[in-house]
N, C-alpha and C positions, 0 to 999 in steps of 0.2 A: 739289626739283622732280623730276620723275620724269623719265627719260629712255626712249630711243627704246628700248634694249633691257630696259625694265621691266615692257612689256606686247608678251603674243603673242597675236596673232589662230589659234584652231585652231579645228578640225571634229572632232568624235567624232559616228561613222557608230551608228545604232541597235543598241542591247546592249551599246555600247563603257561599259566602266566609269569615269567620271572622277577618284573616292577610292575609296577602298576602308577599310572600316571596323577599326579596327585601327592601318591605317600612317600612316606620317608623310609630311608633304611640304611645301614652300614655296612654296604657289601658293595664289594665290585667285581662284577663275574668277568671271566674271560673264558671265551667261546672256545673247548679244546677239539668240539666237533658240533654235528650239528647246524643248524639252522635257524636263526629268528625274523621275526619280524619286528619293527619299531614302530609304532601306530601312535600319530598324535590326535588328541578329541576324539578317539572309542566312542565315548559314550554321548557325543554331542552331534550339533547338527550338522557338521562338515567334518568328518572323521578323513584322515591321509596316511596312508602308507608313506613314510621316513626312511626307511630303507630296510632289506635284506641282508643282515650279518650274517657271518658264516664264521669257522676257524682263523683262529687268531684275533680277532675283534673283541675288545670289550663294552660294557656296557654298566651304566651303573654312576660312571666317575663322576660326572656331573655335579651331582650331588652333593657327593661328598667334599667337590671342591667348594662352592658356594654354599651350604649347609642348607640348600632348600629342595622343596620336594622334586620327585623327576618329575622330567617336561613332558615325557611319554609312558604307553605302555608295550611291552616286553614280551614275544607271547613266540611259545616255540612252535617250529612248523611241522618238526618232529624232532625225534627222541632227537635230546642234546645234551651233551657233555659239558661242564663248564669246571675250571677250578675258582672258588669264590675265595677274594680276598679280605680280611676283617678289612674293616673301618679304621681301627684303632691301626690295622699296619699300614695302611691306605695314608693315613695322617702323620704318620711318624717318616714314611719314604718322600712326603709333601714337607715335612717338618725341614729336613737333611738336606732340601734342595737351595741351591744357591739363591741369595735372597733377589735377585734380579731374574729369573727365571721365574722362581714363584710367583714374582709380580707380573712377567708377561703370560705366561700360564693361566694366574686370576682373571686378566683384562682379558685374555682369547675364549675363556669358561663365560665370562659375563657376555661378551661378543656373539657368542653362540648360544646362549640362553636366549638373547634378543632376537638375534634370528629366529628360533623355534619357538617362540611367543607370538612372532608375525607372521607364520606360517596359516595358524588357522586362531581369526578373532575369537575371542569370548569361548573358551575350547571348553568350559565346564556348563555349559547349553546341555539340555538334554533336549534329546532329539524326541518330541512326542510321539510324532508319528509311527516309531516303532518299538510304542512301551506298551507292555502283553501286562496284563493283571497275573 
């Protein structure tokens, strides 16, 4: 059962980044208002708009499911609400799940990591053309 300190209510103010594509982290936010963006290769030479989240939508689980870093990065369009969930309860409600379901859930997380690896080649390119000293 989750506890009082397993979810925080935060605000990230417009342009605040919520992931960043690349790192790691043990949270899983859910959008309770608000807006984001999902941007994969930011900072590379073919960067893509992933889609527009809004309420209800989370972000984040990915990760946590396969234990590798996100595929994207996370960036509010404006001010947004999120309640963020630990990792640790993220793991323990993964933990509790029927063990055939975890297993389709892993194989669908691996599925979709593939797909957003083929979306845009070699995603950690840095795009010269628009690096300012």
């Amino acid at each position: 059962m989750a506890g009082k300190d397993d979810y925080e209510r935060l605000t990230f103010k417009k342009n605040d980044v919520l992931l960043k594509e690349g790192n790691s982290s043990e949270v899983v936010y859910l959008i309770l208002s608000g807006k984001v963006e999902v941007r994969k290769g930011l900072h590379g030479q073919n960067p893509r708009l992933v889609a527009t989240l809004g309420k209800g939508h989370v972000v984040g689980e990915l990760s946590l499911f396969d234990n590798r870093p996100h595929t994207a990065t996370v960036i509010a369009l404006e001010d947004t609400e999120v309640s963020a969930m630990s990792g640790e309860e993220f793991h323990r409600m993964v933990d509790n799940m029927d063990p055939v379901m975890k297993g389709i859930v892993g194989m669908m997380a691996e599925r979709l990591r593939q797909a957003i690896d083929e979306l845009i080649p070699n995603p950690g390119d840095v795009n010269w053309h628009d690096w300012r000293s």
